[in-house]
N, C-alpha and C positions, 0 to 999 in steps of 0.2 A: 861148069861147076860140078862137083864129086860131092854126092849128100848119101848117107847109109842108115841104116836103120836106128843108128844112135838118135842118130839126129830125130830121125819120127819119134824115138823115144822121147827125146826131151819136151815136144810136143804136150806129150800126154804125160810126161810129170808136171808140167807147169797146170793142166788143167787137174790134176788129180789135188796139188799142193791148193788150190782154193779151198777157201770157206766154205761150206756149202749153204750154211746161212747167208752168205753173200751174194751167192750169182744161184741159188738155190728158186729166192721169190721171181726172181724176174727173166728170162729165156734170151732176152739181150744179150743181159751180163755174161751168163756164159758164150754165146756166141762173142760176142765181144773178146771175153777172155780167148775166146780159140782163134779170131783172126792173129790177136796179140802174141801169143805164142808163135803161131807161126810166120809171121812178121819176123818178130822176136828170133827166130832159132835158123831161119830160111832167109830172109830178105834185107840181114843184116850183114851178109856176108858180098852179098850183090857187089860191085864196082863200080859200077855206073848209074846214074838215073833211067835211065831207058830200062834197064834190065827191072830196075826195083818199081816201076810204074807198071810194068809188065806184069807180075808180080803180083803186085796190091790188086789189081784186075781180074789176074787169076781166082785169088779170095774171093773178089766180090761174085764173080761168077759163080764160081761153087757154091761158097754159102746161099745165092740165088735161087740157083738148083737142086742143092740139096736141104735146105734148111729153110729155106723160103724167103728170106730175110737177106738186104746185102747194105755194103758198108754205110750207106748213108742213111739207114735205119736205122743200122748199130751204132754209130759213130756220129753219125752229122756233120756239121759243119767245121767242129773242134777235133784238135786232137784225141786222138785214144790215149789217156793214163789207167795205169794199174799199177 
């Protein structure tokens, strides 16, 4: 896969374009909102399952390690909607 910096960009336009009153009260929502973006901008390009599980892993890890928090805190059991 070929990703550039557009692409980081859109990242951080999808989190800039929120509410702040929306994912402002609760540190979830925005985590949430940031897995969703880059799901969204990254893991939708994927091909195969294997790669986009890969992937969804990668999130969790990171946001684990750097944010403290991983998918099944943010997310649970249900889908992510936004």
């Amino acid at each position: 896969y070929t990703f550039n910096l557009r692409d980081l960009a859109r990242v951080f336009q999808g989190l800039l374009r929120a509410d702040p009153k929306l994912v402002g009260s609760d540190k979830n929502e925005l985590f949430g909102l940031w897995m969703h973006e880059n799901l969204r901008v990254f893991q939708d390009r994927m091909v195969n399952n294997e790669d986009r599980e890969w992937f969804k892993q990668l999130i969790d890890k990171t946001a684990k390690d750097k944010m403290g928090v991983g998918w099944d805190e943010v997310v649970g059991e249900g889908r992510m909607i936004f």
